[in-house]
C-alpha positions as CSV (number, residue, x, y, z in Angstrom):
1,X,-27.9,-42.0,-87.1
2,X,-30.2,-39.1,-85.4
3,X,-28.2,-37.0,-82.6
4,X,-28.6,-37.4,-79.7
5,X,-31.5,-35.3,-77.8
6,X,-30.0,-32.5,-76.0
7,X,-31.2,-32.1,-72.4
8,X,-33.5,-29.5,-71.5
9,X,-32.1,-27.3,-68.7
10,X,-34.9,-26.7,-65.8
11,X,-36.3,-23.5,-66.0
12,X,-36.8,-23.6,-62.3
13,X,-34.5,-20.7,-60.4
14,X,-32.8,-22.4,-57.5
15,X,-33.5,-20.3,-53.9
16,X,-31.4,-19.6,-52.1
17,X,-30.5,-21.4,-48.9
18,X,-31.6,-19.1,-45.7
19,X,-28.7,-18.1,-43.0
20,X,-30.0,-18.4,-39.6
21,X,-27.8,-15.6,-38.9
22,X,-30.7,-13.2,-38.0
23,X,-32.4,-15.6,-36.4
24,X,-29.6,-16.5,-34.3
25,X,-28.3,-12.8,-33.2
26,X,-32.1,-12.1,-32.2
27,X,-32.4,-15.5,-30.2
28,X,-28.7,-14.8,-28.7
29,X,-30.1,-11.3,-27.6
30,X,-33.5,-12.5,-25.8
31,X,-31.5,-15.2,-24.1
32,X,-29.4,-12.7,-22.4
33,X,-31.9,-10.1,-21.9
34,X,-33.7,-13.1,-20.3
35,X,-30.5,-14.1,-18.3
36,X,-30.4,-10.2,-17.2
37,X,-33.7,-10.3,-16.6
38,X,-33.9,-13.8,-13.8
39,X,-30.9,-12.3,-12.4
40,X,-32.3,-9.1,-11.6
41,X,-34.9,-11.1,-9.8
42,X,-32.7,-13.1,-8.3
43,X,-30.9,-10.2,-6.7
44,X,-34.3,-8.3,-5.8
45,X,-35.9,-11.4,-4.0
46,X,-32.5,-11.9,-1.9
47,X,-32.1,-8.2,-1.0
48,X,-35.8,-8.3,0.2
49,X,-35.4,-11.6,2.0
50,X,-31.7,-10.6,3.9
51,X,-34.0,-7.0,4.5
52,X,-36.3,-8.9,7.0
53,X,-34.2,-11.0,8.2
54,X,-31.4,-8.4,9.0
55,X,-33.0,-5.4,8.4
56,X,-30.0,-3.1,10.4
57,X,-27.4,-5.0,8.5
58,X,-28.9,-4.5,5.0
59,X,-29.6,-0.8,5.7
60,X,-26.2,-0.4,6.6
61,X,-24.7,-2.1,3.7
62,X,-27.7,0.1,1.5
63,X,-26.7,3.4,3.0
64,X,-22.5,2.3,2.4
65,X,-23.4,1.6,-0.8
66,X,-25.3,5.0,-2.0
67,X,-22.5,6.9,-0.3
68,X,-19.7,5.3,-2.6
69,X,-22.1,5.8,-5.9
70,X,-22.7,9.4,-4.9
71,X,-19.0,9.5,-4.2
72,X,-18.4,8.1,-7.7
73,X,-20.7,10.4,-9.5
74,X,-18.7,13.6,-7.8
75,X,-15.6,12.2,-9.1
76,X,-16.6,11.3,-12.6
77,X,-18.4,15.1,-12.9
78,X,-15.2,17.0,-11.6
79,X,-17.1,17.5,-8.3
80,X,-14.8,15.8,-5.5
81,X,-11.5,15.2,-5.6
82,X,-9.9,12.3,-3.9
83,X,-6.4,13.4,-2.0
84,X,-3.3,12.5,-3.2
85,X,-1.3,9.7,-2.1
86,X,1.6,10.4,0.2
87,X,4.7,11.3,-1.4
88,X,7.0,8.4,-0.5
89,X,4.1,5.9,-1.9
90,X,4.2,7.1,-5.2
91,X,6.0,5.2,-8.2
92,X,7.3,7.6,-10.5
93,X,10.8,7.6,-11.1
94,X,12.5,9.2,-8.1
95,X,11.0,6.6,-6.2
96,X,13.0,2.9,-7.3
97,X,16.2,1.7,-6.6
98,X,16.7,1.1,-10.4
99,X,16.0,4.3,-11.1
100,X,18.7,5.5,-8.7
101,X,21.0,3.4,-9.7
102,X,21.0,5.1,-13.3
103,X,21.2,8.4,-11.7
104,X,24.7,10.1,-11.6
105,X,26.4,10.1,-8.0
106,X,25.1,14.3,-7.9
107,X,22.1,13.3,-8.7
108,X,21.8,10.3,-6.0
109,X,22.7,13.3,-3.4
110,X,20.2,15.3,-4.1
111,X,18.0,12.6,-4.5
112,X,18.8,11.2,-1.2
113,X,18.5,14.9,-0.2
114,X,14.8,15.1,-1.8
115,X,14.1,11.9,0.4
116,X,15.2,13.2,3.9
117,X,13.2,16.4,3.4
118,X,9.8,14.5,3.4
119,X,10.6,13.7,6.9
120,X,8.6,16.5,9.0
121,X,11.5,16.1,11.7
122,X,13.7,17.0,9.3
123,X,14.7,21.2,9.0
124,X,17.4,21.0,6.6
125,X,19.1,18.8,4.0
126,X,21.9,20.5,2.5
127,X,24.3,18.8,-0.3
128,X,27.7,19.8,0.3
129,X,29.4,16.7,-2.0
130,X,32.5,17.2,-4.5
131,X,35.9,16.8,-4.3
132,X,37.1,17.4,-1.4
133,X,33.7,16.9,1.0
134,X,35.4,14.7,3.6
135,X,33.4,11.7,3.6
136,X,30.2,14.0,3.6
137,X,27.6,14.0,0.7
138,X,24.2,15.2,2.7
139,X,23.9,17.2,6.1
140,X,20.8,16.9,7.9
141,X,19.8,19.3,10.6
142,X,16.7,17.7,12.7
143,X,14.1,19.8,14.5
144,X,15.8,18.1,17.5
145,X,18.8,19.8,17.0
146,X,21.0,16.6,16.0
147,X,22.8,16.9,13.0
148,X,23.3,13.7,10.4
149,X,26.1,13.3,8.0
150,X,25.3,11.5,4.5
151,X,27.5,9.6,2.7
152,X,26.0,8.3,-0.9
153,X,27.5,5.4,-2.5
154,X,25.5,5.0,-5.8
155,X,26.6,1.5,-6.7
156,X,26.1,-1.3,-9.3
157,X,24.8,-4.2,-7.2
158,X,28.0,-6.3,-8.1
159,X,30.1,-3.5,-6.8
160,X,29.8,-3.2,-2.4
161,X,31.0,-0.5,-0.6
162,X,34.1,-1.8,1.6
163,X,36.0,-1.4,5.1
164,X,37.8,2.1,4.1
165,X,34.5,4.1,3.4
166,X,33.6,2.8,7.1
167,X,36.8,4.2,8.2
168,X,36.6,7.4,6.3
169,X,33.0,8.2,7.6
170,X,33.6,7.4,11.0
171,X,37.1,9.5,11.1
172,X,35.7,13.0,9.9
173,X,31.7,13.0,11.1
174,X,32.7,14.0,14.5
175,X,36.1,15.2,14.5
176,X,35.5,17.5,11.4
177,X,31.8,17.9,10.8
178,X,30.6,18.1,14.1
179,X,27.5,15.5,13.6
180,X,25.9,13.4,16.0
181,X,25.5,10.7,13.9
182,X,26.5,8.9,10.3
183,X,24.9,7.4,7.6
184,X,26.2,5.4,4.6
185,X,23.5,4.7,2.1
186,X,24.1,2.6,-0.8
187,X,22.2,1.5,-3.7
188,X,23.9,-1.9,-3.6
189,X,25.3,-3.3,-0.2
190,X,27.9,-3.8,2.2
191,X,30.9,-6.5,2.0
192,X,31.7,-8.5,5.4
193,X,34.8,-6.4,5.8
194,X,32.4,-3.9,6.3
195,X,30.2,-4.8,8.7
196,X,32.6,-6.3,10.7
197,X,35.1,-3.0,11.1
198,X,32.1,-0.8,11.7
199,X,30.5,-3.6,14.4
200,X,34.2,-3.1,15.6
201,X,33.5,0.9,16.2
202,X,32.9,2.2,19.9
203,X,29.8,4.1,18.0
204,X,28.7,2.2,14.9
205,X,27.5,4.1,11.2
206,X,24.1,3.1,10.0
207,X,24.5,1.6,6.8
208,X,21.9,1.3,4.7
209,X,22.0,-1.1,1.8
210,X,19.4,-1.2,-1.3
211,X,17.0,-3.3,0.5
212,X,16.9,-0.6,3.7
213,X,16.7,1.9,0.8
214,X,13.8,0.7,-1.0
215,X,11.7,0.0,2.5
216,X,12.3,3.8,3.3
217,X,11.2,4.8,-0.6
218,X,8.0,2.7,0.1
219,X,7.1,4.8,3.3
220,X,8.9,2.9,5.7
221,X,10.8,5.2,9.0
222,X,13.6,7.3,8.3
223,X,17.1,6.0,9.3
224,X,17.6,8.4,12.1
225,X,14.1,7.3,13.7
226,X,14.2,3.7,13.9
């Protein structure tokens, strides 16, 4: 028997298939410089239309505007400098009652210290805590001539200062220090025995809890103002 005939393989070279990938990234890029383009427009015919009908308005807005880019440009080149924000708005770590509460209880004192000074009625704050400071962390002397004894409780928030710091403060501020008033500032807060024994006192403390704290960290008055 004769073998079988052997196909001939096509001498014809396939092509290969075109990507419209070119074609796609150009088309992609006139739509949106078209896009870009209508919106300018857009924005152009609107300006000129709100221009006659308000034309002190838009030159107001036009004149706001050029002053903020010019402002922008002196910025960016170095030029102008914006001010500062006020001390007692700033975020850094001084400034959060976590971060206090991870300080040490020297550390809370001056802290609590740092925080008084701010206070242009303020002349001194002196820390005087330790061993044997008599219920007195923090002596303030105003510009009034008052003078404000400090006592710092840096607390977990599941531990409250209780009744006998009350009593402790309120027995030696007067009698011992000479101040004309008492503060007790805690990172945590106060327990109802507290409150109600220094309610109870013929001149009560201002106690300051974490919450009192962090509103006077965030710019809020001073203790001895409000």
């Amino acid at each position: 028997m004769a073998a079988p005939a052997r196909r001939r393989r096509s001498t014809r070279t396939r092509r290969p298939t075109r990507r419209p990938r070119r074609r796609t990234v150009r088309q992609r890029r006139r739509e949106a410089a078209t896009s870009r383009l209508v919106g300018a427009v857009v924005v152009l015919a609107t300006v000129i239309a709100a221009a006659r009908a308000y034309p002190v308005t838009t030159g107001v807005l036009a004149a706001l505007i050029l002053v903020a880019a010019i402002a922008v440009l002196l910025v960016r080149t170095g030029r102008l400098r914006l001010p500062a924000l006020p001390t007692a708005a700033r975020a850094d770590f001084t400034h959060s009652i976590a971060a206090y509460q991870h300080m040490t209880g020297a550390q809370f004192e001056h802290a609590i210290a740092d925080l008084a000074r701010r206070d242009p009625s303020v002349r001194t704050a002196t820390v005087s805590g330790g061993a044997n400071d008599r219920a007195l962390d923090v002596l303030l002397h105003l510009t009034d001539g008052r003078r404000i004894a400090v006592q710092c409780k840096r607390y977990a928030p599941s531990n409250r200062v209780g009744a006998p710091v009350i009593y402790a403060v309120n027995g030696t501020y007067r009698a011992y220090h000479r101040c004309d008033q008492a503060l007790i500032i805690t990172t945590s807060s106060f327990t109802p025995a507290a409150q109600r024994a220094n309610a109870e006192l013929d001149h009560p403390l201002r106690l300051i809890d974490g919450r009192a704290l962090g509103r006077w960290v965030s710019g809020g008055r001073p203790p001895w103002v409000a």
